[in-house]
LUMDRENVEX-142840 format. One record per residue (C-alpha): residue number from 0; residue in one letter; x, y, z. Coordinates in steps of 0.1 Angstrom, whole numbers, plus 5000, padded with zeros to 4 digits. Layout:
ATOM   nr  rest  east  north    up
ATOM  NUM     a     X      Y     Z
...
! end
This chain:
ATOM   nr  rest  east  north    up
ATOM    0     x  5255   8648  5644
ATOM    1     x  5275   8633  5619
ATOM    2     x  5292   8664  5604
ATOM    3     x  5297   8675  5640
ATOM    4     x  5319   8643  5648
ATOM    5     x  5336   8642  5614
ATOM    6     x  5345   8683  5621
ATOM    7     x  5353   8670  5656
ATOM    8     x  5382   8644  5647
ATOM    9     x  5393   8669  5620
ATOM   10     x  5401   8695  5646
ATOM   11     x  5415   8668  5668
ATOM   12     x  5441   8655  5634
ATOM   13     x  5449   8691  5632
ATOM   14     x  5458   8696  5670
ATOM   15     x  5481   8664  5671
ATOM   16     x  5501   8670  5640
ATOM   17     x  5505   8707  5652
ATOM   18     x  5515   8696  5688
ATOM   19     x  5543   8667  5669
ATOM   20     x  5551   8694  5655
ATOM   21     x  5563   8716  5681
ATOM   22     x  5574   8687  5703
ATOM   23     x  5602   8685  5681
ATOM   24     x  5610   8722  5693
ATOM   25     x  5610   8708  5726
ATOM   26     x  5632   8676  5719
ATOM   27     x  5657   8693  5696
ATOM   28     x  5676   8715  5723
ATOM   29     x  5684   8688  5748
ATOM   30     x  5693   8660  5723
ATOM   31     x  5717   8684  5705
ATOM   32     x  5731   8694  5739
ATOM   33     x  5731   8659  5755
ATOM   34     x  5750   8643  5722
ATOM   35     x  5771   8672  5723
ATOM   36     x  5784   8673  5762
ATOM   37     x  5790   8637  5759
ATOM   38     x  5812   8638  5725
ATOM   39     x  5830   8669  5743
ATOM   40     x  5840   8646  5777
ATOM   41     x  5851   8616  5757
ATOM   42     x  5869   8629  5730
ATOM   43     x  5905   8631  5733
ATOM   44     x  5919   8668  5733
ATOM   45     x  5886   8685  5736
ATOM   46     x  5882   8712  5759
ATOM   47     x  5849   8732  5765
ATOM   48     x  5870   8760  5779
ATOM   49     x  5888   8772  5747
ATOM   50     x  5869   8745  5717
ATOM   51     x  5836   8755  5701
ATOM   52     x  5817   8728  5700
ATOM   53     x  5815   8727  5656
ATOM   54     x  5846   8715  5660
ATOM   55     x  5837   8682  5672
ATOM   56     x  5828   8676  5633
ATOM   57     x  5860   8670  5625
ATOM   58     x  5882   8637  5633
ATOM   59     x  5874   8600  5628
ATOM   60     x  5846   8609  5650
ATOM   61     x  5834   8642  5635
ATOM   62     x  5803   8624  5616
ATOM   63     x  5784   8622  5649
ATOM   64     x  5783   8658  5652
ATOM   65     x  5776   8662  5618
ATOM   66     x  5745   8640  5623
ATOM   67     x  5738   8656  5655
ATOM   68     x  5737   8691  5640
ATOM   69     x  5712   8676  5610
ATOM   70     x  5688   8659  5636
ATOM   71     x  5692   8692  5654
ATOM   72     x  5679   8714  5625
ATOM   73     x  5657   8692  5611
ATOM   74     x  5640   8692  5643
ATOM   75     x  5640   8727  5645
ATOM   76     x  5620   8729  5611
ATOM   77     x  5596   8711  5619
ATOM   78     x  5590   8736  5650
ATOM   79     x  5586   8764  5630
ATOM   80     x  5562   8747  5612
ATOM   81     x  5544   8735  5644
ATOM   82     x  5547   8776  5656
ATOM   83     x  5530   8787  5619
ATOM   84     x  5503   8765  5628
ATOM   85     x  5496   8772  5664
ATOM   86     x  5502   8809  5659
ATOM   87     x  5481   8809  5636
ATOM   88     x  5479   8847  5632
ATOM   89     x  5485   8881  5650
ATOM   90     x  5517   8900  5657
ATOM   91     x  5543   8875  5651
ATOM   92     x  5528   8848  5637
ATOM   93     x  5546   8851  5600
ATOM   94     x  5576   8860  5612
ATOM   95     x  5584   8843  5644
ATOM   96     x  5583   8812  5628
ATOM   97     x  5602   8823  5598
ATOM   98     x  5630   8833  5618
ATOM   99     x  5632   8803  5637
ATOM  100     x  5625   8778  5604
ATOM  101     x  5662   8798  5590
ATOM  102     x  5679   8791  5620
ATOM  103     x  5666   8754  5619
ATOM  104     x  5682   8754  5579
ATOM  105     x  5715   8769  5590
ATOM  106     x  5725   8738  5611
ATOM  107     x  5722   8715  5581
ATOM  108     x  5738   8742  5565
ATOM  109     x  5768   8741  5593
ATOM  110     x  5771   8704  5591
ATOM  111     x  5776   8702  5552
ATOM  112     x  5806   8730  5558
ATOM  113     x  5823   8720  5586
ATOM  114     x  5846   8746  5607
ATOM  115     x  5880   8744  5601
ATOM  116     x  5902   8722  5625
ATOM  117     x  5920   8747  5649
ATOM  118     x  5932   8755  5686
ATOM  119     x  5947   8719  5685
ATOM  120     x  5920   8701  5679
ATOM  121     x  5918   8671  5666
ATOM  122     x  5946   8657  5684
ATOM  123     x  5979   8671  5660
ATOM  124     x  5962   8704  5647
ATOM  125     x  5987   8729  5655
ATOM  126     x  5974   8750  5678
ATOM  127     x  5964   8789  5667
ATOM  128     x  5930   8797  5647
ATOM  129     x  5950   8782  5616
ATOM  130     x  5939   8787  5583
ATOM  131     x  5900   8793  5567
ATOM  132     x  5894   8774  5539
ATOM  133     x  5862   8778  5518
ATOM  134     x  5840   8754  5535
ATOM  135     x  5845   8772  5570
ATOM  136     x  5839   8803  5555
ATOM  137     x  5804   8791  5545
ATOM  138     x  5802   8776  5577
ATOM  139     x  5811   8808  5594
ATOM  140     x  5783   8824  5574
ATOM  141     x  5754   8799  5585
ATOM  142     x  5762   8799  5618
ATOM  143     x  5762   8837  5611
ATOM  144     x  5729   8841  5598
ATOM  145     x  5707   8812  5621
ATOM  146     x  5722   8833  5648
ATOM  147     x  5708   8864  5637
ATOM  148     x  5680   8851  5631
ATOM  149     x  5671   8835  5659
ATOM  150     x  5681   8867  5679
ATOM  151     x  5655   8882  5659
ATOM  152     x  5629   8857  5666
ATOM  153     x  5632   8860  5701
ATOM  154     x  5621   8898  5698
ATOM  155     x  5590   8889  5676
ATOM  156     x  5581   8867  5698
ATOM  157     x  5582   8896  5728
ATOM  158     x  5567   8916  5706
ATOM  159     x  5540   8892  5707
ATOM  160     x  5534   8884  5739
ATOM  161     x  5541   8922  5757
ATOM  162     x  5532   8930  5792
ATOM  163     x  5538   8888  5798
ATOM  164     x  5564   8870  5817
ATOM  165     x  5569   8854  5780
ATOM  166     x  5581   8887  5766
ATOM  167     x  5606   8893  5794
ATOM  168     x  5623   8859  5789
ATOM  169     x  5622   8857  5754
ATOM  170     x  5640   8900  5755
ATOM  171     x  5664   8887  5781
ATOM  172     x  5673   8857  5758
ATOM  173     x  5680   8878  5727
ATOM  174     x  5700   8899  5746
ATOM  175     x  5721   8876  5760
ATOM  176     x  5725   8849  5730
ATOM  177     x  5733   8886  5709
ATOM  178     x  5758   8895  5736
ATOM  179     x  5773   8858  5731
ATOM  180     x  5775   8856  5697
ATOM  181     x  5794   8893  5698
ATOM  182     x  5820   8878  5722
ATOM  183     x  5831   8848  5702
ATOM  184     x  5836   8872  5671
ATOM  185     x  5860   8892  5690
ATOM  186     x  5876   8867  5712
ATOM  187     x  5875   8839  5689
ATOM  188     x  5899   8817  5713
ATOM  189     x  5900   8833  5743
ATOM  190     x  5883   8815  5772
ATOM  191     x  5860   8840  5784
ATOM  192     x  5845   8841  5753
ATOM  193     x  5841   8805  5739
ATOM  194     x  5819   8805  5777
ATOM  195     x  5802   8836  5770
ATOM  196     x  5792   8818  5740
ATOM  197     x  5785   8785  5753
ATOM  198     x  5762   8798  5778
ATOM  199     x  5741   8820  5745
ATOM  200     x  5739   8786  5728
ATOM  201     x  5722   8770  5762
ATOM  202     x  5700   8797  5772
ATOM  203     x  5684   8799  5730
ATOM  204     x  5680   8762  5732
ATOM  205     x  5665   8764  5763
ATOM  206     x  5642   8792  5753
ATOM  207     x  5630   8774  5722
ATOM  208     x  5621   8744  5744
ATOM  209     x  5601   8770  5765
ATOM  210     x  5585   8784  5736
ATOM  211     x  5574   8753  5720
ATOM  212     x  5563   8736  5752
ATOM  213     x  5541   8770  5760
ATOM  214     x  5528   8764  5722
ATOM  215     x  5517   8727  5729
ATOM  216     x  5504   8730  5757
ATOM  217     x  5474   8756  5739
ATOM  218     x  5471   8740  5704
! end
C-alpha cells in the first residue's frame, strides 16, 4: 500500500511539472502577441502595414520588446522540454521538441542582436532598409534559423500524428509560416509582404498554443 501511494504521488509530481511545462507553450504566443500589438498602436511612427515588429527593439522604448522577445523564448524552452517529456517516445518525439527548443533559443538570440533601425522607424530614421550593421546581421541569422526550425517542427509533428486532424493543421501551418517567411525575404518592405509575414508569425504561435494545450491535456 505504501509503495503504491509513494509511486502514486510520484507519477502525479511528474504529470504537474510536465503539464507547467507545456503551459508555458500555451502562455508564450499570446503574451508575446498581446505586448507586441499594444507597443505597435502606442508607439509613435509604428506601422504594422510596412514595420516588422523586431523593430519595436529599438528607441527609448525598444527594451520592452527586448524583454518581451526573452520572456517569449524562454517560455518556449520550457515547452519543448514539457513536449520531450509528454512525448515521451515514437516518431517525433526527439525531434519535435528539438526543433521547437531552437526556435525557443533564437528569440533570446534576436533580442541580444537587435534589427537595424529602418523604413523610418524610430521616429528620424531615414526611411529605406538603410544600412546592416553586424548585430542585425546576427539577428537576421536567428530569426533565420528559429524560423526554419520551427517550419520543420511542424512537419515532425504531422509526421506524428498522420491520418489526424493534428497532422492536417500542423502541414497547413508549416506551409503557410514557410510561405511567409519566403515573402518577407523578397519583399523586405513592401506591404504585402510584411502582412504575409505577420499573419505566418500568428498562425505558428497559434499552432504552438494548440500543440501544447493538446499535450497537457494527455500528460
Amino acid at each position: 500500500m505504501t509503495a503504491t501511494t509513494t509511486l502514486s504521488a510520484s507519477c502525479d509530481r511528474t504529470t504537474a511539472v510536465t503539464r507547467s511545462l507545456l503551459g508555458y507553450g500555451v502562455l508564450a504566443g499570446p503574451l508575446y502577441v498581446a505586448v507586441t500589438l499594444a507597443q505597435g498602436l502606442t508607439r509613435e511612427g509604428f506601422d504594422f502595414t510596412r514595420h516588422q515588429w523586431s523593430l519595436l527593439a529599438n528607441g527609448d522604448l525598444g527594451w520592452i520588446h527586448v524583454v518581451n522577445l526573452l520572456v517569449a523564448g524562454l517560455a518556449t524552452l520550457a515547452a519543448a522540454v514539457g513536449m520531450r517529456r509528454a512525448l515521451s517516445s515514437g516518431p517525433g518525439a526527439t525531434w519535435g521538441p528539438r526543433l521547437v527548443g531552437v526556435y525557443g533559443a533564437s528569440l533570446p538570440a534576436a533580442a541580444v542582436f537587435r534589427a537595424d533601425p529602418a523604413l523610418g522607424f524610430p521616429v528620424g530614421t531615414p526611411d529605406g532598409q538603410g544600412a546592416v550593421s553586424a548585430a542585425g546581421i546576427l539577428h537576421m541569422t536567428a530569426g533565420a534559423v528559429g524560423f526554419s526550425c520551427l517550419i520543420a517542427a511542424c512537419f515532425v509533428v504531422a509526421r506524428r500524428y498522420a491520418g489526424t486532424g493534428t497532422a492536417v493543421y500542423s502541414r497547413v501551418t508549416g506551409v503557410v509560416f514557410a510561405v511567409s517567411f519566403a515573402a518577407v525575404m523578397v519583399g523586405a518592405g513592401a506591404v504585402w509582404a510584411n502582412l504575409a509575414f505577420t499573419a505566418g508569425v500568428l498562425a505558428a504561435w497559434a499552432w504552438l498554443a494548440v500543440l501544447s494545450l493538446r499535450l497537457y491535456r494527455n500528460a
